[in-house]
Structures are given as structure tokens and as C-alpha cells.
N, CA and C of each residue as an Amber inpcrd file, in Angstrom:
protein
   573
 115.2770000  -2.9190000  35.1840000 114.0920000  -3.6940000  35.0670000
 113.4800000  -3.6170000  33.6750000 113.1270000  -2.1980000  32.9880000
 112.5350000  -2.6360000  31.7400000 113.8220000  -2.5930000  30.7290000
 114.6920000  -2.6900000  30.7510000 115.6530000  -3.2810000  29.8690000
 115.7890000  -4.4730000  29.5930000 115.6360000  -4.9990000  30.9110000
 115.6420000  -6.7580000  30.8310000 114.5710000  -7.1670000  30.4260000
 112.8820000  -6.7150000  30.7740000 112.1260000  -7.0530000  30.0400000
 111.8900000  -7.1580000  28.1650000 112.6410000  -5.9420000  27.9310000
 112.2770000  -5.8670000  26.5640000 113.4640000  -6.6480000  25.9220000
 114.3410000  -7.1650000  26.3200000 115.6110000  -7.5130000  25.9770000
 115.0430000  -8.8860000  26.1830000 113.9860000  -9.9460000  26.8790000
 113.6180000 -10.8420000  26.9430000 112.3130000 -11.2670000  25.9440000
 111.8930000 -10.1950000  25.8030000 111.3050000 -10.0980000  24.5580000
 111.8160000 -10.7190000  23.2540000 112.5150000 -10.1610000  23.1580000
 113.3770000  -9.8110000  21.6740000 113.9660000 -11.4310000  21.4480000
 114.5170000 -11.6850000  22.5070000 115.2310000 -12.9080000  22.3310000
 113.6060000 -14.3450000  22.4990000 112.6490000 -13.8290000  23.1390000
 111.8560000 -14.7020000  22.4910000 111.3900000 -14.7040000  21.2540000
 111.2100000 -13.4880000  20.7150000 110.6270000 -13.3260000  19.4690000
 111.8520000 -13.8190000  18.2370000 112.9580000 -13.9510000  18.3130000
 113.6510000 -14.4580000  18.1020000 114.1890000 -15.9550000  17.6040000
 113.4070000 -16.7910000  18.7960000 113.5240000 -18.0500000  19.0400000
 112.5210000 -18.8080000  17.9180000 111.3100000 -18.2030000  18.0960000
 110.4670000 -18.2640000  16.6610000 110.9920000 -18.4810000  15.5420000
 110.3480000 -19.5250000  14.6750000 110.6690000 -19.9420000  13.3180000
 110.3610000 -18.7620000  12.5490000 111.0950000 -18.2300000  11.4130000
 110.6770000 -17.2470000  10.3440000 109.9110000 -18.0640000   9.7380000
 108.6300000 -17.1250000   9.2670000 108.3250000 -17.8140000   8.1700000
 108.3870000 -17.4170000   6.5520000 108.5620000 -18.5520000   5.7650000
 109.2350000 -18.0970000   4.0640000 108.3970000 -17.5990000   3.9130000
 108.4050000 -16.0090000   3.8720000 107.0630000 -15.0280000   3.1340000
 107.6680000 -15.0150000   1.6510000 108.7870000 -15.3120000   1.6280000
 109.4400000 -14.7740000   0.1340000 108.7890000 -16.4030000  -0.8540000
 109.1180000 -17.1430000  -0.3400000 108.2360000 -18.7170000  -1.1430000
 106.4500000 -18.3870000  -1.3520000 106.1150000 -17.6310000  -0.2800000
 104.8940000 -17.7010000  -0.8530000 104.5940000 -16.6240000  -2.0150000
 104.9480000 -15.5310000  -1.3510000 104.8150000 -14.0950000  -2.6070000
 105.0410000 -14.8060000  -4.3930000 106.8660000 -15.3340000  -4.0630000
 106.9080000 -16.3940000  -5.2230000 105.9880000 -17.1460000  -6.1210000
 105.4570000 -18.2280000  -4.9330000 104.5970000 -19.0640000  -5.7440000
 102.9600000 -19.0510000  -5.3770000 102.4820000 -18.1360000  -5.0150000
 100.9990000 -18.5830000  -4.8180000 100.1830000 -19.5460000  -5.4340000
 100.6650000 -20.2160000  -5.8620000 100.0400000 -21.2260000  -6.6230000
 100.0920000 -22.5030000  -5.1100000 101.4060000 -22.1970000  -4.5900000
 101.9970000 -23.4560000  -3.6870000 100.3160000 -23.4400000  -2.5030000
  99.8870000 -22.3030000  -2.0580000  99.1430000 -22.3220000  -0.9710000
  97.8550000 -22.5110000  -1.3040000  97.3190000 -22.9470000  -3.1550000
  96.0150000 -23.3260000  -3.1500000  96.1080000 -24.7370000  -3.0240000
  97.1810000 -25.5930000  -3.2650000  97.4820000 -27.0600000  -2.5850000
  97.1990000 -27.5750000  -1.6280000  97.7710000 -26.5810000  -0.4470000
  98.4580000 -26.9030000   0.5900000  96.6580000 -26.9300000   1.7370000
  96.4480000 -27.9750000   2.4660000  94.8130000 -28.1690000   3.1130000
  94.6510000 -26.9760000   3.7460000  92.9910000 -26.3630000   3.9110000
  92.8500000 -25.2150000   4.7830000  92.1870000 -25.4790000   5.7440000
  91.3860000 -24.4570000   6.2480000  90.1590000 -25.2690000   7.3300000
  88.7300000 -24.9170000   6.1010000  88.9450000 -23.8260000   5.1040000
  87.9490000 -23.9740000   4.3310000  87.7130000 -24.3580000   3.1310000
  88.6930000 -25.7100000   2.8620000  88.4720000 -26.8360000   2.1530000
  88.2040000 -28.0220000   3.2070000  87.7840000 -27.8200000   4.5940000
  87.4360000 -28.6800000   5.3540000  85.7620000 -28.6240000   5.3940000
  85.4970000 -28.1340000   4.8530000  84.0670000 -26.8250000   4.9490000
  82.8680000 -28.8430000   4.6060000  81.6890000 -28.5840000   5.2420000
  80.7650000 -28.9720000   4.8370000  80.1420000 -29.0460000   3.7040000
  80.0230000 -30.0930000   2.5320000  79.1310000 -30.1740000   1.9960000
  78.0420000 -30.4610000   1.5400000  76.9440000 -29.5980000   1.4350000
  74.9740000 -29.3740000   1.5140000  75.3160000 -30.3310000  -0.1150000
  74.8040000 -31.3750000  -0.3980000  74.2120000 -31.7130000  -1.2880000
  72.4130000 -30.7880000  -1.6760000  72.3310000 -30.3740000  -2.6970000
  70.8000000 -29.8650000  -2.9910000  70.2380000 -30.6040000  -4.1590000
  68.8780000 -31.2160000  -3.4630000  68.4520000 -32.2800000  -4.3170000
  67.2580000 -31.4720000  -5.4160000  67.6000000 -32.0980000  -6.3010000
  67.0120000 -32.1300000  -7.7570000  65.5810000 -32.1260000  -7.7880000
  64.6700000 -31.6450000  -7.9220000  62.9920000 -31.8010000  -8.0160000
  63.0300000 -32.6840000  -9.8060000  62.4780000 -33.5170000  -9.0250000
  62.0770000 -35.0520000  -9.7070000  60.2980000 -34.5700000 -10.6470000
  60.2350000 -34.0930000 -12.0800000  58.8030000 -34.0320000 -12.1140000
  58.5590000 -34.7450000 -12.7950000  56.8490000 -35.1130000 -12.3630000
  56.2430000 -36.1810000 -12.9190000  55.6220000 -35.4840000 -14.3190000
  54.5250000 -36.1510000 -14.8770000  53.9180000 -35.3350000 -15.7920000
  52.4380000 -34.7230000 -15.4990000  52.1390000 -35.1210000 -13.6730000
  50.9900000 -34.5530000 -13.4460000  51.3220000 -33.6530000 -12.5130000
  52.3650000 -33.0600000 -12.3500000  53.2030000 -32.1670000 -11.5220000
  52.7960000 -30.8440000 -12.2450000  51.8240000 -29.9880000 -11.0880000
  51.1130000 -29.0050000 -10.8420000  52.7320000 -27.6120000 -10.6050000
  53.1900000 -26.2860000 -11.1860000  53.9750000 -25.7020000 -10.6220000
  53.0720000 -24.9030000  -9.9010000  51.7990000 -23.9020000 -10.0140000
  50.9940000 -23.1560000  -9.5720000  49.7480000 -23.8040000  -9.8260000
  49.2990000 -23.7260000  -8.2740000  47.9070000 -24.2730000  -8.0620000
  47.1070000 -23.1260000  -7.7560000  45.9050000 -22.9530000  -8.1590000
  44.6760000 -22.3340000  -7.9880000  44.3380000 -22.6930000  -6.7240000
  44.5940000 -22.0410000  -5.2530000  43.8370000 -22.7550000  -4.4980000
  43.0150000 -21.6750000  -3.7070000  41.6980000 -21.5280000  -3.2240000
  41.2730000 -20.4690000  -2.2400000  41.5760000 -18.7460000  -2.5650000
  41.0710000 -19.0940000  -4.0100000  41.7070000 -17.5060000  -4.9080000
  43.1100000 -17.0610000  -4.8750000  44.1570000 -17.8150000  -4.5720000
  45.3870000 -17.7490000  -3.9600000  46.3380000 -18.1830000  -5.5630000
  47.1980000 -18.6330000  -5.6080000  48.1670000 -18.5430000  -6.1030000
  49.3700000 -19.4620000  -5.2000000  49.2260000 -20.7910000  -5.4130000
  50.2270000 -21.8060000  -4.4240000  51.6550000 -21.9900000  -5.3180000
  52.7920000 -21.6510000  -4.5750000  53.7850000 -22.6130000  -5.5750000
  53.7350000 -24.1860000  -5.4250000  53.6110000 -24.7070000  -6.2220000
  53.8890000 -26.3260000  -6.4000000  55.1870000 -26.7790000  -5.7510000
  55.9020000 -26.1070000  -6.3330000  57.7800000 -26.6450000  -5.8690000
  57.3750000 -27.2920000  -4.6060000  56.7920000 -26.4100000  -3.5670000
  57.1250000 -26.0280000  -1.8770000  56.5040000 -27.3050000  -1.2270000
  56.9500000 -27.8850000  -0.1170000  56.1470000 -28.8420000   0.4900000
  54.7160000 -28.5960000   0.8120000  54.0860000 -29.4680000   1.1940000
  52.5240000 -29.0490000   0.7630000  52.0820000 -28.5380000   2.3970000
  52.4550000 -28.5250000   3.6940000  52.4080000 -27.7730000   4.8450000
  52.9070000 -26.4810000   4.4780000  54.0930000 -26.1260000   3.8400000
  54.1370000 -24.6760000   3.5570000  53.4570000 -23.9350000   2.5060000
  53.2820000 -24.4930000   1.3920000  52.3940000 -24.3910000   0.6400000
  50.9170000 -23.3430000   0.8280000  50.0510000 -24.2880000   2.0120000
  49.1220000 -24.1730000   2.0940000  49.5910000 -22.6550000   3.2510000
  50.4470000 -22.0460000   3.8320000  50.2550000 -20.9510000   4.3370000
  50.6280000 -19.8880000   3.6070000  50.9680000 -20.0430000   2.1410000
  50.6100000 -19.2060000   1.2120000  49.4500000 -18.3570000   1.1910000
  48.0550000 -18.8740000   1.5450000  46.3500000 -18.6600000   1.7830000
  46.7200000 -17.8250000   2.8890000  46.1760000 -16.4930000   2.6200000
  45.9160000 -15.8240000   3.7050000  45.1770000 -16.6990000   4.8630000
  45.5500000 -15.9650000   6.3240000  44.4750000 -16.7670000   7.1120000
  45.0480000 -17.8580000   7.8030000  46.1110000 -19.0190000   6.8090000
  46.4030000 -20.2240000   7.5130000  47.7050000 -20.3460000   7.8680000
  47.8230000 -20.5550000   8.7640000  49.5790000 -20.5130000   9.4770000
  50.1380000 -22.0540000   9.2540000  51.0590000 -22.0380000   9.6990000
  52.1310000 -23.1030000   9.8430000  51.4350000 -24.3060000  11.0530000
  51.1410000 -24.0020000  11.9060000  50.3840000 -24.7590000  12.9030000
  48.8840000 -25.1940000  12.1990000  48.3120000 -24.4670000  11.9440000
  47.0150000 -24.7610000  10.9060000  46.9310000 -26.0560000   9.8590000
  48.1640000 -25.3520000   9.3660000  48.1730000 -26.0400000   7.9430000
  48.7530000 -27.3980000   8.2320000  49.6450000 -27.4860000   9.3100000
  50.1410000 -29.0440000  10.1050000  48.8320000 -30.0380000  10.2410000
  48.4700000 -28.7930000  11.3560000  47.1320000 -30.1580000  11.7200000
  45.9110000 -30.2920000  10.6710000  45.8650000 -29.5040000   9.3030000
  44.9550000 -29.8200000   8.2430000  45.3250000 -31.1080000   7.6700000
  47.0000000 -30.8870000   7.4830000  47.4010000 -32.0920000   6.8040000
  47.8080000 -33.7080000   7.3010000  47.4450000 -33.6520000   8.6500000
  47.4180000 -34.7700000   9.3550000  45.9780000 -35.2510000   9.8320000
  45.3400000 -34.0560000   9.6230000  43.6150000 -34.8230000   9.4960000
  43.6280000 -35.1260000   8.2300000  43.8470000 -34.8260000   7.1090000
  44.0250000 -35.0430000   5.6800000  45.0820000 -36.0880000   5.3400000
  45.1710000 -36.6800000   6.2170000  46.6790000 -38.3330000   6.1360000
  47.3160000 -37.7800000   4.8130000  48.0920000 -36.7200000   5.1290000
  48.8790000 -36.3820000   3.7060000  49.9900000 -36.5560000   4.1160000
  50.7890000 -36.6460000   3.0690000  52.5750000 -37.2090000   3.4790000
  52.7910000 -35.6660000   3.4900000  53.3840000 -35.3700000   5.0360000
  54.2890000 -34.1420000   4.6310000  55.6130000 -33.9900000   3.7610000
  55.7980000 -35.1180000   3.5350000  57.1350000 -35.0200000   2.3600000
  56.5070000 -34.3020000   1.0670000  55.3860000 -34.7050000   0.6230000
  55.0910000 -33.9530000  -0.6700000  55.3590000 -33.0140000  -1.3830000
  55.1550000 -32.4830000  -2.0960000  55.6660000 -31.3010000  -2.5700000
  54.1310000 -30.8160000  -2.9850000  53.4890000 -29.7270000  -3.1590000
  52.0640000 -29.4510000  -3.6200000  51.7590000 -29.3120000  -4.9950000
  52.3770000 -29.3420000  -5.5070000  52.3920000 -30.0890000  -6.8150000
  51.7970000 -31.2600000  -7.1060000  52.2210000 -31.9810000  -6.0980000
  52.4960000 -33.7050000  -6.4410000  50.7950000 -33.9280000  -6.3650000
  49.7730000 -33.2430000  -5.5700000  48.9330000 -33.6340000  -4.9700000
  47.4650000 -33.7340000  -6.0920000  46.8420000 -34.7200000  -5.9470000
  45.6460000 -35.0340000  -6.9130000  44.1360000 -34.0270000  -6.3820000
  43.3580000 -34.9890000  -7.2000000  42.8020000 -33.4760000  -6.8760000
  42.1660000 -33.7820000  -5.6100000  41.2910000 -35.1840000  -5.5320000
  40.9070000 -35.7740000  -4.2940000  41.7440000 -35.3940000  -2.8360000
  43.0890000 -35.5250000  -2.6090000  43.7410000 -34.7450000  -1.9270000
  43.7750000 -33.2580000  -1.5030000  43.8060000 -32.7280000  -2.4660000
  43.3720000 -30.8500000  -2.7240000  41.6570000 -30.5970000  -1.9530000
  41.0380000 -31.5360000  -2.7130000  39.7870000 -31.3090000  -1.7410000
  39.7270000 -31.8300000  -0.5290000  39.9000000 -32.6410000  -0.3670000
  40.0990000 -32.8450000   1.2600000  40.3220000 -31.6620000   2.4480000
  41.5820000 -31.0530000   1.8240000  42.3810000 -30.4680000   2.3880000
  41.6890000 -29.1170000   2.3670000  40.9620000 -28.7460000   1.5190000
  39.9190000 -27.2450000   1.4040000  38.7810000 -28.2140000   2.3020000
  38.4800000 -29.2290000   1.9040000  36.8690000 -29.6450000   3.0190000
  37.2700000 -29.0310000   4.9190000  38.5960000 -29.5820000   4.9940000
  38.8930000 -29.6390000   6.4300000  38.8660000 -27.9790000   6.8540000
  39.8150000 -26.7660000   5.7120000  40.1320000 -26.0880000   6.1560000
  38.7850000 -25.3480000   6.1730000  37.3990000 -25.9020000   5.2960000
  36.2520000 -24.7680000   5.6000000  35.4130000 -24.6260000   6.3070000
  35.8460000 -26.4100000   7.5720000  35.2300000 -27.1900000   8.2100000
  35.7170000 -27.8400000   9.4680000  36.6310000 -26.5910000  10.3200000
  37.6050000 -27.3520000  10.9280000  36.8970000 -28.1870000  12.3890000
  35.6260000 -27.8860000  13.0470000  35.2290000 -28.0400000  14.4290000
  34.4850000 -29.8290000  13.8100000  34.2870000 -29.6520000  12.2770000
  33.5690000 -31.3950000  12.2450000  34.9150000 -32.0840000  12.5160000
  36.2230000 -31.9780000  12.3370000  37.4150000 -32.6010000  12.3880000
  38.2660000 -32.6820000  13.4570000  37.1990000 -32.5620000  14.5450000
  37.8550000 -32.4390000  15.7750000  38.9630000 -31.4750000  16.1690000
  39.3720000 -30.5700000  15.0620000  40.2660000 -29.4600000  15.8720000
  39.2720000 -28.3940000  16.5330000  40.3460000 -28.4280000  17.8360000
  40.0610000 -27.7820000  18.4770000  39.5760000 -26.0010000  18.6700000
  39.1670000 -25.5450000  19.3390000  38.2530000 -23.9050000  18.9810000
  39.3320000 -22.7970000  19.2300000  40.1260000 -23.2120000  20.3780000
  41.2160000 -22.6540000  20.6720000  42.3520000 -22.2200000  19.3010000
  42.2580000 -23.1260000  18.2540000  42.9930000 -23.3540000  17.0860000
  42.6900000 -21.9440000  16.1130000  41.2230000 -21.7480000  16.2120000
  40.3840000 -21.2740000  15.4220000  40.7250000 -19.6630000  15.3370000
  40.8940000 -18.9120000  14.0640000  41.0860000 -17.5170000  13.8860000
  40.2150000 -16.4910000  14.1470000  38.3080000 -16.4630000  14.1020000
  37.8660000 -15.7440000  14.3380000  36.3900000 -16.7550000  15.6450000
  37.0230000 -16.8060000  16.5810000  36.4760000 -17.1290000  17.5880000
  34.9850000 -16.4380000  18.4290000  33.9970000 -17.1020000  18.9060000
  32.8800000 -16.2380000  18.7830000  32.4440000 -14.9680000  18.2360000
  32.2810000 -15.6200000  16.8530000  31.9010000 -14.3960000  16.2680000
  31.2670000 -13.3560000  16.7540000  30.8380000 -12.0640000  16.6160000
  29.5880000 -11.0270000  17.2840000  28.3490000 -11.1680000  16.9760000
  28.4300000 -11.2880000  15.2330000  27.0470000 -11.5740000  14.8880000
  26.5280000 -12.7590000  14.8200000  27.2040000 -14.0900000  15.2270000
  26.4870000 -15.0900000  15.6130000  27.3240000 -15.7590000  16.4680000
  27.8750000 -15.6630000  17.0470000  28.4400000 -16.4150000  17.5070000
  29.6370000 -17.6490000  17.2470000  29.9330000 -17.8610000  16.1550000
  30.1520000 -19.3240000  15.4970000  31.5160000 -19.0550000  15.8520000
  32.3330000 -20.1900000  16.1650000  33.7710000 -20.5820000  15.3700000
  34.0650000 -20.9340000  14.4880000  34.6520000 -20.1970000  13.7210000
  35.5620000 -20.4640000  12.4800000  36.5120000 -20.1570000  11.9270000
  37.3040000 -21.0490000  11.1800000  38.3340000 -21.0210000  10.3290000
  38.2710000 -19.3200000   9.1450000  38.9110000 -18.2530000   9.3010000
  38.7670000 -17.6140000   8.0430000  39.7370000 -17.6970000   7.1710000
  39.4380000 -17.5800000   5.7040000  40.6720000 -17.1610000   4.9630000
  40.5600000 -16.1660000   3.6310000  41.3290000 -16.2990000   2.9490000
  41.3050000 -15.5410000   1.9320000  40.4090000 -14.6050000   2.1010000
  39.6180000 -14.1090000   1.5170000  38.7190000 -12.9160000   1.1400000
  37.6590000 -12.9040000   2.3450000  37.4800000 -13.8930000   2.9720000
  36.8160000 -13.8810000   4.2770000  37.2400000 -12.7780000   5.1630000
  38.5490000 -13.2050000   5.3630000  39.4970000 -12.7310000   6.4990000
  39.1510000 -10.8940000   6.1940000  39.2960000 -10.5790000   4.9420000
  39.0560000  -9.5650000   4.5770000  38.3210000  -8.7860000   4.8210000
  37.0140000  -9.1400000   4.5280000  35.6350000  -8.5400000   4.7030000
  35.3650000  -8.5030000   6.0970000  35.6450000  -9.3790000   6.9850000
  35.5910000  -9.5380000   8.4150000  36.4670000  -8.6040000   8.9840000
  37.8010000  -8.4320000   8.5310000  38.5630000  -7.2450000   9.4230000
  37.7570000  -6.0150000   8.6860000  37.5270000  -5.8940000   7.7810000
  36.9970000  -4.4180000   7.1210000  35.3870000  -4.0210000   8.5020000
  34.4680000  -4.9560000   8.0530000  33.4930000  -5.0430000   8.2880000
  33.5840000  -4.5480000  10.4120000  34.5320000  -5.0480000  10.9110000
  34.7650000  -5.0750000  12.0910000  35.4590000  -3.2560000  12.6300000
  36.1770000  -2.8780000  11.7250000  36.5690000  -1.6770000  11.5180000
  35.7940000  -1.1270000  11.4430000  34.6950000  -1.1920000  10.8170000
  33.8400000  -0.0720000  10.1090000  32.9240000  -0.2010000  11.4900000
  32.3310000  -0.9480000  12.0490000  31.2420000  -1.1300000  12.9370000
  32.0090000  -0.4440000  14.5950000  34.0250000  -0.6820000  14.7380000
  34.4710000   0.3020000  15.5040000  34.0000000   1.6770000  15.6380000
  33.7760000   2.3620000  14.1540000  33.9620000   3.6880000  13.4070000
  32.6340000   3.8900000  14.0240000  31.5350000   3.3850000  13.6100000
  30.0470000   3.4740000  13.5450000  29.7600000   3.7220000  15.2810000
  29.9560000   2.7820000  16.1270000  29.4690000   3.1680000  17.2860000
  30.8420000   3.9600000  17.8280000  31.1900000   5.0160000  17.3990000
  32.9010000   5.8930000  17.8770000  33.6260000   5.1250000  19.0530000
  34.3220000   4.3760000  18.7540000  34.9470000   3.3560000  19.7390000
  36.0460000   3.5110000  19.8600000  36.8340000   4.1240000  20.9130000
  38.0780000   4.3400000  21.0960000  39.2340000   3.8520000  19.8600000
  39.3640000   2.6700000  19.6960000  39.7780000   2.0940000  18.7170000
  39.9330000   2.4960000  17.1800000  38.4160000   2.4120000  17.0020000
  37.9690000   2.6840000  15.8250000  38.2520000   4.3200000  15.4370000
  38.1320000   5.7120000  16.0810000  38.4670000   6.9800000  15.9950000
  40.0100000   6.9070000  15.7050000  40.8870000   5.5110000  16.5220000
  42.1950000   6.0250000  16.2010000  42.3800000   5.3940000  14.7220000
  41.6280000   4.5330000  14.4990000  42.3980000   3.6550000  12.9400000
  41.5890000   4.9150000  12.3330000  40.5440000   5.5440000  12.2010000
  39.6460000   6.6700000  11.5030000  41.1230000   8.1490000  11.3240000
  41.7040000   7.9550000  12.4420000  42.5810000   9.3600000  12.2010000
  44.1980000   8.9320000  12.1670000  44.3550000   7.3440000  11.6210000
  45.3370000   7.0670000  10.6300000  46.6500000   7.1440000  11.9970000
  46.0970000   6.7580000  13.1720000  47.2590000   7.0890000  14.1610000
  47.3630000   5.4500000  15.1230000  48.5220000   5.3320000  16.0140000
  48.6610000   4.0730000  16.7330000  47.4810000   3.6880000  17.4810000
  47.1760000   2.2380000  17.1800000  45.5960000   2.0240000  18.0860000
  46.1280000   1.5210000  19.3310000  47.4880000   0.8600000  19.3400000
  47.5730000  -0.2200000  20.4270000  48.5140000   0.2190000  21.7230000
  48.1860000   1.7260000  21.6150000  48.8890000   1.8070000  23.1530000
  50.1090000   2.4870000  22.8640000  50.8240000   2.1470000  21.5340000
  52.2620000   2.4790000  21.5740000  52.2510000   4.3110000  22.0440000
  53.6460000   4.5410000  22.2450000  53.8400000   6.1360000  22.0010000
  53.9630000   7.1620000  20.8750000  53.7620000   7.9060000  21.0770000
  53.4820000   8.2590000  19.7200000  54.0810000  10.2190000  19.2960000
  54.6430000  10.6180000  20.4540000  55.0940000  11.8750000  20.7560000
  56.6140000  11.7060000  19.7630000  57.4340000  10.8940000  20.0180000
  58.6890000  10.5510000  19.3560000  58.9430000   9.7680000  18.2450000
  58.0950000   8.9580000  18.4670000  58.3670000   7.7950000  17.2910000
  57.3170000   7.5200000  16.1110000  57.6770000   7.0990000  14.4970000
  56.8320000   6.9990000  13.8660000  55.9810000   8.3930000  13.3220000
  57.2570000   9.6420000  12.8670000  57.0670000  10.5550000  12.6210000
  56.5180000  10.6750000  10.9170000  58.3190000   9.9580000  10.4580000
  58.0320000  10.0260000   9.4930000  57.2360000   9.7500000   8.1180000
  56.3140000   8.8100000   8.5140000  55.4830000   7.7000000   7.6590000
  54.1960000   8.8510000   7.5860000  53.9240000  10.0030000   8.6800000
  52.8860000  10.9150000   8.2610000  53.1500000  12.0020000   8.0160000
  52.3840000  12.5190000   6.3810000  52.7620000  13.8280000   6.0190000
  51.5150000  14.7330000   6.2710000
């Protein structure tokens, strides 16, 4: 029995075409000719940025630092504070071409686009949208960003600290606030 198997082997492996390893060793030149599957490969054309002469590369915007290159929805989540969803629906209350690039944009455009983001509840977006939602000390909805965002998380920390608030004692002693574990993991980051 395994005689005949391996003996059926042999004579299949056999039956197989050799292939000329000695032609290729020879000529390697022959097999950069010859089609592959990765000269079948896709090619990404990458298009050229077209500039005008009022083509902005870094914009001043919201104490920030914007690249121009970038479309003007990504752009704008450069600004602390404004996300990708934000900055969508700024720029469609702001009838801006999302093709743009933020560069491209005048200044009338630029303001718009700061009016909406310092002003989002006159523009009909919604509260749900909104980053710091009933405030404590007054109540309000609003949009924060840049240096806002700042003073508001500081300010909110500190007032944890002040009335000793579970919370606030753990960010005070530099340890996990949110529940995680803390016996095993996240040793090394404290000396």
C-alpha cells in the first residue's frame, strides 16, 4: 500500500512540465518583459494644486494656525473644539463649496464661517450638536473653541478640586478618573 502510493506520486510529479530555471538565472532581464499581476496594479493619478495669486498657504484663523492646501471642512477641524461633523454643517450653513481648498477662500467667506461657528443656535443648528451644553454658570448653549475650550475645562477642574468631588481628588492625585483599573495597568507613566 504505501509503496504504491508514493510510487504514484512520483510519476505524477513527473508528468509536470519542468520549468527552464536555467533561462531565467541566464537572462533576468527576460522576466522584467514578460506581464505580471503587479504591472496590472492600479493607477492613483495625484492632482496638482492649481495656485491662484490670492491663494492663502496658512491662515490665521481662531488663534489657530490653518493649512490652506487642505479642503476647507478639514481645514476648519484644525481649531480646537470643531470636529468633522461641526465643521460640515458650518459649511453648508455658510453655502461653501466643499471642494475648496482653504486657501482659496475670501475673506467675506472666512467670516461667515467664524460668524456661524460663534453663533451656532441663530443658524438653526441644533443644541444636541453643541460642545458645552447647559452651561453651570448660566445655563447657555454653546459652541466652544480654541482658548475657550480651555479655560472652561481648566475652570471646571478647578471648581471639581474646590468643592472635593470624587472626580476632582482623582485628577488632584494625578490617577484614573473614569473607572478604569488601576492595580495592573498604567504603571509605568508614574514615577
Amino acid at each position: 500500500g504505501f509503496q504504491r502510493r508514493t510510487a504514484s506520486r512520483e510519476a505524477s510529479v513527473s508528468r509536470q512540465p519542468k520549468r527552464r530555471q536555467s533561462l531565467r538565472f541566464a537572462a533576468p532581464f527576460l522576466d522584467a518583459r514578460l506581464p505580471s499581476r503587479s504591472s496590472h496594479a492600479r493607477v492613483v493619478a495625484k492632482m496638482s494644486l492649481i495656485v491662484g495669486d490670492d491663494f492663502q498657504h496658512i491662515l490665521r484663523v481662531l488663534n489657530t494656525n490653518v493649512d490652506g492646501r487642505t479642503k476647507v471642512m478639514y481645514a476648519l477641524t484644525q481649531i480646537r473644539g470643531i470636529g468633522r461633523r461641526f465643521s460640515n454643517v458650518v459649511c453648508k450653513k455658510a453655502e461653501i463649496d466643499m471642494g475648496k481648498r482653504a486657501g482659496e477662500l475670501s475673506a467675506a467667506e472666512l467670516e461667515s464661517l467664524m460668524v456661524i461657528v460663534s453663533n451656532p443656535r441663530q443658524f438653526r443648528i441644533p443644541d444636541w450638536f453643541l460642545n458645552r451644553q447647559k452651561n453651570y454658570k448660566d445655563g447657555k448653549y454653546i459652541q466652544q473653541v480654541s482658548n475657550q475650550l480651555d479655560t472652561s475645562l481648566r475652570d471646571d477642574l478647578e471648581r471639581l478640586k474646590k468643592i472635593r468631588n470624587h472626580r476632582g481628588l482623582r485628577h488632584y492625585w494625578g490617577i484614573r478618573v473614569r473607572g478604569q483599573h488601576t492595580k495592573t495597568t498604567g504603571r509605568r507613566g508614574k514615577r
